[in-house]
Backbone as JSON, one array per atom type, in Angstrom:
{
  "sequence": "XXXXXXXXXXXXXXXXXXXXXXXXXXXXXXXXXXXXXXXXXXXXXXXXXXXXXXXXXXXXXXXXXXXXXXXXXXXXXXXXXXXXXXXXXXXXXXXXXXXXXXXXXXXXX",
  "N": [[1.96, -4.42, -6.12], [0.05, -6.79, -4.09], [-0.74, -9.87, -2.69], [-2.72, -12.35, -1.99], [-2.06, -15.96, -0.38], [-5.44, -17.99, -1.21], [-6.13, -20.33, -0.1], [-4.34, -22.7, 2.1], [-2.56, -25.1, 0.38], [-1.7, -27.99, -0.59], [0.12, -28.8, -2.26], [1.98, -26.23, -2.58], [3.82, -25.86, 0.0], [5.38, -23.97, 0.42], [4.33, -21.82, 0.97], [2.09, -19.36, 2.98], [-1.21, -19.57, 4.4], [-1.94, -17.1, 5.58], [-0.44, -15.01, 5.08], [0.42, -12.28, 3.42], [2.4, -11.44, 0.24], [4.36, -9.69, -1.66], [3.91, -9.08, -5.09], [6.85, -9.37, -7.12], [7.13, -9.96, -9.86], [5.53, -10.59, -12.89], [4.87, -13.35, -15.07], [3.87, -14.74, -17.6], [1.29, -14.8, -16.92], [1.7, -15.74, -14.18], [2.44, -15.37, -10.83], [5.27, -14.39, -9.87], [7.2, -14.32, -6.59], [8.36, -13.67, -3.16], [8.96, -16.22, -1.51], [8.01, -18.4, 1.7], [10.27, -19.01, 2.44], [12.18, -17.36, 0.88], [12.92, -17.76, -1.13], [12.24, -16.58, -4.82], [10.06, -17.92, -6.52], [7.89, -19.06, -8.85], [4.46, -18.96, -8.97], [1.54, -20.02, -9.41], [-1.27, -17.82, -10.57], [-3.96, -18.32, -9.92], [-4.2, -19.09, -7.13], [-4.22, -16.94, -5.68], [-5.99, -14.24, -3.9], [-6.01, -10.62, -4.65], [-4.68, -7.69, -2.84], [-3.77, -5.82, -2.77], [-3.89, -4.38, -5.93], [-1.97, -2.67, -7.22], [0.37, -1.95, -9.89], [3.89, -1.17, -9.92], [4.32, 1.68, -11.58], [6.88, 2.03, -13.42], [7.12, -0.92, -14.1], [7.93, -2.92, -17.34], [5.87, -3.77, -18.95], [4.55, -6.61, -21.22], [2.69, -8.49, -23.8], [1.89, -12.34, -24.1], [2.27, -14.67, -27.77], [-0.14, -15.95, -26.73], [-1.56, -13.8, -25.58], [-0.84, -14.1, -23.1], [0.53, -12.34, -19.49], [3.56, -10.49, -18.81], [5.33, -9.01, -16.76], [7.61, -7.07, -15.42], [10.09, -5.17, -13.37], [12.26, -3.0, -14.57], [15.28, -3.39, -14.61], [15.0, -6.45, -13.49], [14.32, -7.8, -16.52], [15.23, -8.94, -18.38], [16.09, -11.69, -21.05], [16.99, -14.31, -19.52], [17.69, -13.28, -16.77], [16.41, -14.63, -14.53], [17.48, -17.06, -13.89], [20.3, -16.77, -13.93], [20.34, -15.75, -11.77], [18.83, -18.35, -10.03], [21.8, -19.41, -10.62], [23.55, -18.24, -9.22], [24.58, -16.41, -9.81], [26.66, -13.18, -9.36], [26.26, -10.87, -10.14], [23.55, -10.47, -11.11], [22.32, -11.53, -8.45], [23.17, -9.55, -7.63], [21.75, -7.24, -8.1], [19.15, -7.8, -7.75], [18.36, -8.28, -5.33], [18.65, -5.57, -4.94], [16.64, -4.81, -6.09], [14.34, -5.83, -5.27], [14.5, -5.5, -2.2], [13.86, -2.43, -2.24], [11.67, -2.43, -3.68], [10.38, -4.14, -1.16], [10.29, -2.48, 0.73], [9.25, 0.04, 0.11], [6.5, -0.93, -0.36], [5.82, -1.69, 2.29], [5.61, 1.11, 3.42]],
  "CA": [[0.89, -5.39, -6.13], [0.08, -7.69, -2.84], [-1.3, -10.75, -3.15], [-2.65, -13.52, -0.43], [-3.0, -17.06, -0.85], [-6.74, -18.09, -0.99], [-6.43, -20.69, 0.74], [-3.61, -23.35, 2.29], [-2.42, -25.71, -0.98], [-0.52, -29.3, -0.19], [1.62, -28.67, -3.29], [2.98, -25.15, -2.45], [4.07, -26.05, 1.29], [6.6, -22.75, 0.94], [3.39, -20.62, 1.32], [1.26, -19.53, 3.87], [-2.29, -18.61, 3.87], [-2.5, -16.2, 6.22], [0.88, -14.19, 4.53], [0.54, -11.07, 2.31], [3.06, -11.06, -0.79], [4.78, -8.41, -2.73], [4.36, -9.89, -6.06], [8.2, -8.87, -7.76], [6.49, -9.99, -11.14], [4.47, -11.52, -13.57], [5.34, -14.66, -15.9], [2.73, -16.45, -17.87], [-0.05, -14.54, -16.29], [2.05, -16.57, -12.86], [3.4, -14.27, -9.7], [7.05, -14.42, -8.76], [6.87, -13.8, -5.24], [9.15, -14.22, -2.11], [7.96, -17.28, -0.57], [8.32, -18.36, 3.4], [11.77, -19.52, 2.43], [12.35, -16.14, 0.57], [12.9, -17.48, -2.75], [11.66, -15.99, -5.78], [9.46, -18.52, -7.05], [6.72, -18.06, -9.86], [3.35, -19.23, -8.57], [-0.39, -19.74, -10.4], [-1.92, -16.86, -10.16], [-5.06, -18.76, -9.47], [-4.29, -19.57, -5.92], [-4.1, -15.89, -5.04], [-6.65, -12.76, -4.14], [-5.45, -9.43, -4.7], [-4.57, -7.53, -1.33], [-3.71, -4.15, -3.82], [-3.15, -4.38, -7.54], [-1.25, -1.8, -8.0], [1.36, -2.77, -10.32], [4.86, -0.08, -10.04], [4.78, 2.26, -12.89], [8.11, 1.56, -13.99], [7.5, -2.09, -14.78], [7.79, -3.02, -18.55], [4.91, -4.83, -19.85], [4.53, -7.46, -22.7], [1.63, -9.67, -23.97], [2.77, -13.13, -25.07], [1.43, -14.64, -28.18], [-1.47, -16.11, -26.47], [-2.33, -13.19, -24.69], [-0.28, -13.93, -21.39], [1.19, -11.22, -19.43], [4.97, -10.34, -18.32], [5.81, -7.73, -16.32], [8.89, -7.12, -14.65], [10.75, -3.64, -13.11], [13.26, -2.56, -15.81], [16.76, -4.32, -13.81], [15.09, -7.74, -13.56], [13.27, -7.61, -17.31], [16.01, -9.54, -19.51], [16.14, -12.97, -20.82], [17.79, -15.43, -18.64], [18.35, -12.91, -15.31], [16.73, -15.53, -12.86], [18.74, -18.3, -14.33], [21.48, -15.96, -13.74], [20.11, -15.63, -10.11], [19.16, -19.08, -9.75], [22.93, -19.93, -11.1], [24.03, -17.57, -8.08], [25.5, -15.31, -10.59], [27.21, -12.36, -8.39], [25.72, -9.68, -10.46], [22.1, -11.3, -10.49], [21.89, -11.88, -7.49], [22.95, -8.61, -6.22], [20.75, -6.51, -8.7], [17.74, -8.68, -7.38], [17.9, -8.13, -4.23], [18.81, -4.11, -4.79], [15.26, -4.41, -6.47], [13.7, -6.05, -4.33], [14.59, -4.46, -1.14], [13.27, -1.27, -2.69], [10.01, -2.94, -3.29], [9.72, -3.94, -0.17], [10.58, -1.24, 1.36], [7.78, 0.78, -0.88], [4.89, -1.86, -0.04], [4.88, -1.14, 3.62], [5.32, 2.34, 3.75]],
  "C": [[1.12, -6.33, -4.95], [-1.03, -8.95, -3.34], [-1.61, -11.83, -1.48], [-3.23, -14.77, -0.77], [-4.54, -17.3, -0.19], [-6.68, -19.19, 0.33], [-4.83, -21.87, 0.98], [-3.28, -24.59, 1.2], [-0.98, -27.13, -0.3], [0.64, -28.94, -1.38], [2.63, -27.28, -3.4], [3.04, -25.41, -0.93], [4.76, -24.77, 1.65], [5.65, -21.62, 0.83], [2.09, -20.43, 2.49], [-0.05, -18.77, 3.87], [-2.99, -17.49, 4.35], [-0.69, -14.72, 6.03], [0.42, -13.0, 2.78], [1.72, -11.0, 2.16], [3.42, -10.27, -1.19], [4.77, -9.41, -3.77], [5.52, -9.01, -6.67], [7.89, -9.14, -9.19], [5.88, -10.6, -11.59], [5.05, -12.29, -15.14], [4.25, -15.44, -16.56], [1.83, -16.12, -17.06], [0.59, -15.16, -14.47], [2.66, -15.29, -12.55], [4.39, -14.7, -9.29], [6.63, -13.29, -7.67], [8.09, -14.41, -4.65], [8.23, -15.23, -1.27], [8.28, -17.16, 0.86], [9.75, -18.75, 3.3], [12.63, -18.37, 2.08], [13.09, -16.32, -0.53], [12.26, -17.71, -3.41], [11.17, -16.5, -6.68], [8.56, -18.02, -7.63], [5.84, -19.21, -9.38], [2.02, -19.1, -9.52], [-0.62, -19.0, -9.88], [-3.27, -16.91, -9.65], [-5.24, -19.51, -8.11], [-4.36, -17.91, -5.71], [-5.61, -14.9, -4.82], [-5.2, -11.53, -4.18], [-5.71, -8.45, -3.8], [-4.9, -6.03, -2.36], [-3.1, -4.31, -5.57], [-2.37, -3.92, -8.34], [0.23, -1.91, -8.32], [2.55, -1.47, -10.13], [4.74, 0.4, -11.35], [5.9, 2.26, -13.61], [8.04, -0.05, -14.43], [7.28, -2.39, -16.35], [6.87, -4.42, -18.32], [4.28, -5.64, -21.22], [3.43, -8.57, -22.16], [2.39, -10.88, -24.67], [1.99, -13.44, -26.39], [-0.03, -15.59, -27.83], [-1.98, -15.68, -25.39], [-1.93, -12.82, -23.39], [0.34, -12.71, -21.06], [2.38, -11.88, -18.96], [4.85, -9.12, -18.17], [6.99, -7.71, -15.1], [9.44, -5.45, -14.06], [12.11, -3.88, -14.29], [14.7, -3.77, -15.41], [16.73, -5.75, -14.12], [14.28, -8.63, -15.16], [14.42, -7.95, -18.52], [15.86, -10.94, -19.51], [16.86, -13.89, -20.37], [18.22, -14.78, -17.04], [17.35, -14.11, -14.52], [16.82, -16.84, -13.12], [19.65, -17.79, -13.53], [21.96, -16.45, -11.91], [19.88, -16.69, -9.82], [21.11, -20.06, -9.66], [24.05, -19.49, -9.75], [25.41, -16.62, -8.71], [26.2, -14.17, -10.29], [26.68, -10.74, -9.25], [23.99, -9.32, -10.59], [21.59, -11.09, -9.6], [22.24, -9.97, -6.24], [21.92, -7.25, -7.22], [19.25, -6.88, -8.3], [17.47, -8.38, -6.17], [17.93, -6.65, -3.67], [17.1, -3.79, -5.04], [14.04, -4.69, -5.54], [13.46, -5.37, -3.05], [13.76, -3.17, -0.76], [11.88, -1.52, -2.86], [9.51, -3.14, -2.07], [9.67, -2.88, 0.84], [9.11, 0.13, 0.86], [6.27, 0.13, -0.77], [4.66, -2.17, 1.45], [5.0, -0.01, 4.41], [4.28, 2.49, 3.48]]
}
């Protein structure tokens, strides 16, 4: 899934509006994305269009109970990994960026 902000936003300064996203997942209907700083912040999904929607078939998906989504790739799809990774947890942090990598690596081939 690619994503591009709509338009330039004073309160997300770590995004740019002329930058196509890999979104890495979905939170509360919100996109964790690599920002311009290149961390893995979760974002409103209501600043974004959708570049390509197509979500990886491997990600596990859950409704919350009011409806929201979560979707994650299998690795980063437990409770507390980006604590972990914010915490700079050494197993976190290197499973995150194995996943990542691979995403990006897959979204501009």
């Amino acid at each position: 899934m690619i994503i591009k902000l709509r338009a330039k936003n004073e309160q997300y300064p770590d995004l740019s509006a002329d930058q196509a996203y890999v979104v890495i997942g979905i939170e509360a209907n919100d996109f964790r994305i690599l920002n311009d700083q290149g961390r893995p912040y979760l974002y409103p999904y209501h600043l974004f269009d959708l570049i390509d929607p197509r979500e990886p078939s491997d990600w596990i998906h859950e409704l919350g109970d009011d409806g929201e989504r979560y979707a994650y790739p299998p690795s980063l799809n437990h409770s507390g990994f980006f604590e972990d990774f914010f915490d700079a947890r050494q197993e976190a942090v290197a499973t995150f960026w194995h996943v990542v990598n691979q995403r990006l690596a897959l979204a501009v081939a």
